[in-house]
PDB file as gemmi writes it, atoms N, CA and C in Angstrom:
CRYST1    1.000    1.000    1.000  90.00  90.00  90.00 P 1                      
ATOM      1  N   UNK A   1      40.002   7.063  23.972  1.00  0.00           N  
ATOM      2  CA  UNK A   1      40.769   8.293  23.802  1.00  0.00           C  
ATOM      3  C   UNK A   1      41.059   8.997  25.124  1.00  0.00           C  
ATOM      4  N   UNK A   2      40.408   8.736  26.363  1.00  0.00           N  
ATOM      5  CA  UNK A   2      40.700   9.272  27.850  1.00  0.00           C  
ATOM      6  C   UNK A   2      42.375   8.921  28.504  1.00  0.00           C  
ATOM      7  N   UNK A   3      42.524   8.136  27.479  1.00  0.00           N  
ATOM      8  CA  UNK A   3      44.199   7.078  28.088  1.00  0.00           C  
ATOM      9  C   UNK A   3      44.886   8.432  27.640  1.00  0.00           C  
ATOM     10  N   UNK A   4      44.936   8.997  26.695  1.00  0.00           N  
ATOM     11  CA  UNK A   4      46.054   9.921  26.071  1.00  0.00           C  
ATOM     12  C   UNK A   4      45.589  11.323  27.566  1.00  0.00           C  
ATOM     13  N   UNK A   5      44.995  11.498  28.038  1.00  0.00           N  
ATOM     14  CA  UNK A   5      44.829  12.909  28.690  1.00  0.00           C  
ATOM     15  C   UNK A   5      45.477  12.990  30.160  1.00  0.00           C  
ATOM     16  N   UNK A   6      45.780  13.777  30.667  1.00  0.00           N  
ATOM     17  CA  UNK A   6      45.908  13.765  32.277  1.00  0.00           C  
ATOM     18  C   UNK A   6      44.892  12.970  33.125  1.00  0.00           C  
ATOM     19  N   UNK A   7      45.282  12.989  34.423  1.00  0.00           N  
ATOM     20  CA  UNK A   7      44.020  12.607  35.177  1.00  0.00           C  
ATOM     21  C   UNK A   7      43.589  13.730  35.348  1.00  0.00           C  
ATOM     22  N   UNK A   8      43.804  15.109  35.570  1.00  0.00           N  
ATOM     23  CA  UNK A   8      42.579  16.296  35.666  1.00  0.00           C  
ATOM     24  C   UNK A   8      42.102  16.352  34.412  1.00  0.00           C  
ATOM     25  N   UNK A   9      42.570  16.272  33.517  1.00  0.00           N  
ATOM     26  CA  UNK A   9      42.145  16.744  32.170  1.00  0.00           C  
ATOM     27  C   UNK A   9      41.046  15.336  32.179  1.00  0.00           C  
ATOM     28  N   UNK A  10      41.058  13.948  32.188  1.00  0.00           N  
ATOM     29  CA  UNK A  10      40.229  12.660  32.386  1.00  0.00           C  
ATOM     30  C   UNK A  10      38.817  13.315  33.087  1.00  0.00           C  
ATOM     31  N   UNK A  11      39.473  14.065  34.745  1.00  0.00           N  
ATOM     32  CA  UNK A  11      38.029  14.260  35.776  1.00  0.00           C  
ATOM     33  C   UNK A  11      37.264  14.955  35.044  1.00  0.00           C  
ATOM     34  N   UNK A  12      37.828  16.313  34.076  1.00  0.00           N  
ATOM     35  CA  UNK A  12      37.003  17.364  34.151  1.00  0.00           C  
ATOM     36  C   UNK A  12      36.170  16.594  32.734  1.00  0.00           C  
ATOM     37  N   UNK A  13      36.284  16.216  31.799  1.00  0.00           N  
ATOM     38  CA  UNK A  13      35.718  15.792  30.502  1.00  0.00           C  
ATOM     39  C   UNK A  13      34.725  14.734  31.070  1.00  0.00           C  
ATOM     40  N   UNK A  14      35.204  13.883  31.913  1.00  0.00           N  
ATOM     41  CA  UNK A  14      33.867  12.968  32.288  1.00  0.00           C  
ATOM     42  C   UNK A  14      33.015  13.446  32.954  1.00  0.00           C  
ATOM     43  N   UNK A  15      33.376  14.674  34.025  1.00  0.00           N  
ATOM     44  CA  UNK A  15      31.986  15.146  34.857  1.00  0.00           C  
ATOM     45  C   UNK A  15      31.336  16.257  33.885  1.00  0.00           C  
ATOM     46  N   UNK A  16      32.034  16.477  32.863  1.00  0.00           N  
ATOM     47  CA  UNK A  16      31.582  17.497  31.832  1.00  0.00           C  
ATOM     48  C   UNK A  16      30.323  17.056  31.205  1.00  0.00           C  
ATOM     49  N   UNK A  17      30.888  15.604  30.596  1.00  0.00           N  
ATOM     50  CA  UNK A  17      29.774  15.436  29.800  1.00  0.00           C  
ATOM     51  C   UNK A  17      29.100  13.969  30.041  1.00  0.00           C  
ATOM     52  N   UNK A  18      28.974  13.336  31.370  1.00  0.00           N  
ATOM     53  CA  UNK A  18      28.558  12.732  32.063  1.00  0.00           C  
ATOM     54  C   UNK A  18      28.725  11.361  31.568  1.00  0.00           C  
ATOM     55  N   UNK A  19      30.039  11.041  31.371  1.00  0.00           N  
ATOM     56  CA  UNK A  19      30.884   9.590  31.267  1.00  0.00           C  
ATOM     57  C   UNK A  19      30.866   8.806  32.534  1.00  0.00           C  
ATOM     58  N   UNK A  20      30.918   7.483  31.832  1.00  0.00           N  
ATOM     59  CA  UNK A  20      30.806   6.153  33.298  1.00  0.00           C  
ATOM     60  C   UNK A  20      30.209   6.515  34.206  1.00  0.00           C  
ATOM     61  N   UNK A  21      28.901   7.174  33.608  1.00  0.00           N  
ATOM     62  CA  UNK A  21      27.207   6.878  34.216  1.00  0.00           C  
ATOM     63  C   UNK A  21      27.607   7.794  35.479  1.00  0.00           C  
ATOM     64  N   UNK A  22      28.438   8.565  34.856  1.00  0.00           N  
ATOM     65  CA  UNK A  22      28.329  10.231  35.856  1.00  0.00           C  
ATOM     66  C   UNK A  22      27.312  11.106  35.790  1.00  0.00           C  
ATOM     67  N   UNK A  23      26.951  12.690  36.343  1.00  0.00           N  
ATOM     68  CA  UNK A  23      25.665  13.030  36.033  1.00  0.00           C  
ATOM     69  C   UNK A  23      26.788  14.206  35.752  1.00  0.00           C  
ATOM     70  N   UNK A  24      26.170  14.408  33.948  1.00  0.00           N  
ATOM     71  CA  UNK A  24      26.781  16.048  33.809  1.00  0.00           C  
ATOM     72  C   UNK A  24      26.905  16.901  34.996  1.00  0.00           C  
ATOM     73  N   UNK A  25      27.964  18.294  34.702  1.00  0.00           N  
ATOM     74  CA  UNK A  25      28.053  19.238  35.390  1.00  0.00           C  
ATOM     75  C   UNK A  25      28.439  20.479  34.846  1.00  0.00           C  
ATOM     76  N   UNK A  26      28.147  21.505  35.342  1.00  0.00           N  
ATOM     77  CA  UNK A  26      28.430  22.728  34.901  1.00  0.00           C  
ATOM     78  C   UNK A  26      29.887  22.971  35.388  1.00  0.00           C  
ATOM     79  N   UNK A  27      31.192  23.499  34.634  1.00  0.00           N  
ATOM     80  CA  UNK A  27      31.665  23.750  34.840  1.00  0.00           C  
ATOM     81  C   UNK A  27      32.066  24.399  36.053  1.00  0.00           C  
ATOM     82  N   UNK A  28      31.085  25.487  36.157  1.00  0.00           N  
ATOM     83  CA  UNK A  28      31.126  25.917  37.841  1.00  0.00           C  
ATOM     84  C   UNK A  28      30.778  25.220  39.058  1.00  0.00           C  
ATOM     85  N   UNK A  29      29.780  24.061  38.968  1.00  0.00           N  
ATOM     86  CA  UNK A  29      30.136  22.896  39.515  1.00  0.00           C  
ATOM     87  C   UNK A  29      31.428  22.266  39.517  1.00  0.00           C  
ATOM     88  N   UNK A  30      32.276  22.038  38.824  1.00  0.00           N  
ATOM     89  CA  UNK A  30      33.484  21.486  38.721  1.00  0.00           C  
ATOM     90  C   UNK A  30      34.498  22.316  39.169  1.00  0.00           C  
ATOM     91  N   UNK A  31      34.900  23.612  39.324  1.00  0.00           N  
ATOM     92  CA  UNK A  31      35.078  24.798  39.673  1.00  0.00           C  
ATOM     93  C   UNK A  31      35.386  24.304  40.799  1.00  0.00           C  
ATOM     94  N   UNK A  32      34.196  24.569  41.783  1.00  0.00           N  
ATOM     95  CA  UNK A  32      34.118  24.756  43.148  1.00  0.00           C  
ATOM     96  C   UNK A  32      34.358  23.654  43.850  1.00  0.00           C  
ATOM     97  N   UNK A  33      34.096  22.490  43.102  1.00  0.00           N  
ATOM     98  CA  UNK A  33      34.652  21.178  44.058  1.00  0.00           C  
ATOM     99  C   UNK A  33      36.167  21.034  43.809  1.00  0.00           C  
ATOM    100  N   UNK A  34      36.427  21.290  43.139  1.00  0.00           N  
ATOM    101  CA  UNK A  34      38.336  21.389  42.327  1.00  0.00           C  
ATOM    102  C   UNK A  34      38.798  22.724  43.046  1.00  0.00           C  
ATOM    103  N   UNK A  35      38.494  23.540  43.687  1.00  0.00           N  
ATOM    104  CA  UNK A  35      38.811  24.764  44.075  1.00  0.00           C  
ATOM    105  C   UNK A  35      39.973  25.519  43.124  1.00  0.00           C  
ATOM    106  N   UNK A  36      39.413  25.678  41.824  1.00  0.00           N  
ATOM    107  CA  UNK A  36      39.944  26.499  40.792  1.00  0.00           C  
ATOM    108  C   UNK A  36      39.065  27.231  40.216  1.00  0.00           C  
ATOM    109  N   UNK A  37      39.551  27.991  39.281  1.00  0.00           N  
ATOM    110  CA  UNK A  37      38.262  29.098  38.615  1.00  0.00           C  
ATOM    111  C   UNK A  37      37.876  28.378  37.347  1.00  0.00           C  
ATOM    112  N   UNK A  38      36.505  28.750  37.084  1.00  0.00           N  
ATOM    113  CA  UNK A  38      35.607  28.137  36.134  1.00  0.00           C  
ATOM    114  C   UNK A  38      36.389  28.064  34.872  1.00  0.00           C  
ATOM    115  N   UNK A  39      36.754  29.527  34.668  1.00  0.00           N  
ATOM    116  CA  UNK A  39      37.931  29.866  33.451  1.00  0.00           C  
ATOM    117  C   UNK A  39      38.986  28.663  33.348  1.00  0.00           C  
ATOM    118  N   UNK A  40      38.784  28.225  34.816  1.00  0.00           N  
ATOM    119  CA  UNK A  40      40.496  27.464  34.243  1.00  0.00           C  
ATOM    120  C   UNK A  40      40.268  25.804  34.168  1.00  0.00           C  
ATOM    121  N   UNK A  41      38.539  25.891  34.487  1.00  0.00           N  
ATOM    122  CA  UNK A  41      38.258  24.529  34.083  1.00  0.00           C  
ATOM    123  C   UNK A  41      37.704  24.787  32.164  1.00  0.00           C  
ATOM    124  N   UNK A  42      37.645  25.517  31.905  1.00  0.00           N  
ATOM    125  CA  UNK A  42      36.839  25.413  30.706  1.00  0.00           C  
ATOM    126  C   UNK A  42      38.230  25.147  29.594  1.00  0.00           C  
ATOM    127  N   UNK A  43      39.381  26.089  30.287  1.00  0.00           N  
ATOM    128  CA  UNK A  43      40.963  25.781  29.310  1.00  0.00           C  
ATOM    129  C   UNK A  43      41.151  24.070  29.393  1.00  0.00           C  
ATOM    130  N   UNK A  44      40.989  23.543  30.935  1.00  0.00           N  
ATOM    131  CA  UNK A  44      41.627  22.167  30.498  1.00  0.00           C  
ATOM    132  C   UNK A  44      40.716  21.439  30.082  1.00  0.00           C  
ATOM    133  N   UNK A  45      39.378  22.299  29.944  1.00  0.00           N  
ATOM    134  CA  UNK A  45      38.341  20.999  29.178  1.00  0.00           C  
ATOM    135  C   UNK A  45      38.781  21.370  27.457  1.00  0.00           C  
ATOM    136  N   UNK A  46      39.147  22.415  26.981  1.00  0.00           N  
ATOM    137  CA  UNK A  46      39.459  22.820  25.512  1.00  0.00           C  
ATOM    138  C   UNK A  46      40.603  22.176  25.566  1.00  0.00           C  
ATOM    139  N   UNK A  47      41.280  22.150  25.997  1.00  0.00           N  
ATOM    140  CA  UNK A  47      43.002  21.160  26.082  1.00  0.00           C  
ATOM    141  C   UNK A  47      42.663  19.848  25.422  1.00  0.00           C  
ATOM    142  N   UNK A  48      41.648  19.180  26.903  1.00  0.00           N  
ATOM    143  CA  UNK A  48      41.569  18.008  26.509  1.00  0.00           C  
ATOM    144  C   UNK A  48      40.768  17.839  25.414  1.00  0.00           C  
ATOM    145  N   UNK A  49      39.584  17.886  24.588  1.00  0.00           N  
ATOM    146  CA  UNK A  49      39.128  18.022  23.744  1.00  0.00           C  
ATOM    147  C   UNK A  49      39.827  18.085  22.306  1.00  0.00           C  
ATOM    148  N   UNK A  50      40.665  19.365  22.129  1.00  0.00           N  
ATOM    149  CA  UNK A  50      41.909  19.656  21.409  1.00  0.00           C  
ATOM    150  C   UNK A  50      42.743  18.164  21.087  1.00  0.00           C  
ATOM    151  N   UNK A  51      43.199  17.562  22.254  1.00  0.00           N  
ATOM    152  CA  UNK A  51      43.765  16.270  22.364  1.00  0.00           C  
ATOM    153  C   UNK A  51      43.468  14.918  21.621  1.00  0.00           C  
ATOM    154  N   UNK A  52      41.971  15.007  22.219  1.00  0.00           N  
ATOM    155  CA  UNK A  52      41.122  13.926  21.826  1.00  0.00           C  
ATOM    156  C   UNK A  52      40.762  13.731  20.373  1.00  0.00           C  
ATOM    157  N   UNK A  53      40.602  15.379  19.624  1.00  0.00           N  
ATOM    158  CA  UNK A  53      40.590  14.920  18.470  1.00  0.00           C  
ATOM    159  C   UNK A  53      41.819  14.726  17.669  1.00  0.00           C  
ATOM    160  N   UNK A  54      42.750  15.412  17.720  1.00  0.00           N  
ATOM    161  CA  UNK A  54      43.969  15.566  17.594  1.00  0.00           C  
ATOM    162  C   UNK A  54      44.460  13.655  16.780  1.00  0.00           C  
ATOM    163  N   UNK A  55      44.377  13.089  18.322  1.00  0.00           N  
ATOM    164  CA  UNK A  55      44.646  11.522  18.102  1.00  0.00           C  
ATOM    165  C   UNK A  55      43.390  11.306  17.152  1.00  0.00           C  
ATOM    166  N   UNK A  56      42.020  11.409  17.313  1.00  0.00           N  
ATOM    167  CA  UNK A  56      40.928  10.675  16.840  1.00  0.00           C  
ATOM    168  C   UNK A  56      41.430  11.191  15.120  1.00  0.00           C  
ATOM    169  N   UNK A  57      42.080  12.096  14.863  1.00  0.00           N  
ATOM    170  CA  UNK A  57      41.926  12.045  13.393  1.00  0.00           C  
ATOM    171  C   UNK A  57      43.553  11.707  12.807  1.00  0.00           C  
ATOM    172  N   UNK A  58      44.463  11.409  14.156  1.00  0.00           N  
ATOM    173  CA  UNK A  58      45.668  10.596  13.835  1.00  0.00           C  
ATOM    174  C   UNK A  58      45.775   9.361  13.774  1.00  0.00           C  
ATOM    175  N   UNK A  59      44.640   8.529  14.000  1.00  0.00           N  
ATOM    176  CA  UNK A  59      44.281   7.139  14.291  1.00  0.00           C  
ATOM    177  C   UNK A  59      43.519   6.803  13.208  1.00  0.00           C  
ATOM    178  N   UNK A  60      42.560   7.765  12.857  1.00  0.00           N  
ATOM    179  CA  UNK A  60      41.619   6.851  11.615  1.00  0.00           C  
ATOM    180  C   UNK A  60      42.135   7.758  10.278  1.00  0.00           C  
ATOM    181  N   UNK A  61      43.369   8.001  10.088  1.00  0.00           N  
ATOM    182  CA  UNK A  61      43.893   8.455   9.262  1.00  0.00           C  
ATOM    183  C   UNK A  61      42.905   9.798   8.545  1.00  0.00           C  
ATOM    184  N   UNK A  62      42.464  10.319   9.411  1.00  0.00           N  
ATOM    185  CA  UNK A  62      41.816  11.887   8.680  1.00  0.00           C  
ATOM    186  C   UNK A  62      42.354  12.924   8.683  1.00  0.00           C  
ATOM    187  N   UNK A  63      43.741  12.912   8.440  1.00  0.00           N  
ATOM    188  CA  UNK A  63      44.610  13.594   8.542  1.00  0.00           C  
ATOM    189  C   UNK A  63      45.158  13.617   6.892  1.00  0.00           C  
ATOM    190  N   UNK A  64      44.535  12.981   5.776  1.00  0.00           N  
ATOM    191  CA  UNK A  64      45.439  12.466   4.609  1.00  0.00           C  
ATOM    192  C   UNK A  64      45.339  13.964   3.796  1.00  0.00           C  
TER     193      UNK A  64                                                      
END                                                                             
């Protein structure tokens, strides 16, 4: 489900929740190395999320 997202929207969800043997991070970690505000990492982590299920329940038909 990472294929459907941006590549920022990809960085921030994997260092989020510590994909391909990444080590979680706090948003404000992600923040400060991205030099954006925490706020505006937490929107494109709800974006992508939003996304992910979006497809995940357009794909296994849980949408009926």
């Amino acid at each position: 489900y990472l294929k459907i997202l941006t590549p920022r929207e990809q960085e921030i969800v994997i260092r989020r929740y510590g994909l391909n043997n990444t080590k979680e991070q706090t948003q404000k970690t992600i923040a400060k190395e991205l030099k954006i505000s925490r706020s505006y990492v937490s929107r494109i982590e709800k974006r992508a999320i939003t996304k992910i299920l979006r497809e995940f329940i357009k794909k296994d038909g849980l949408d009926k």
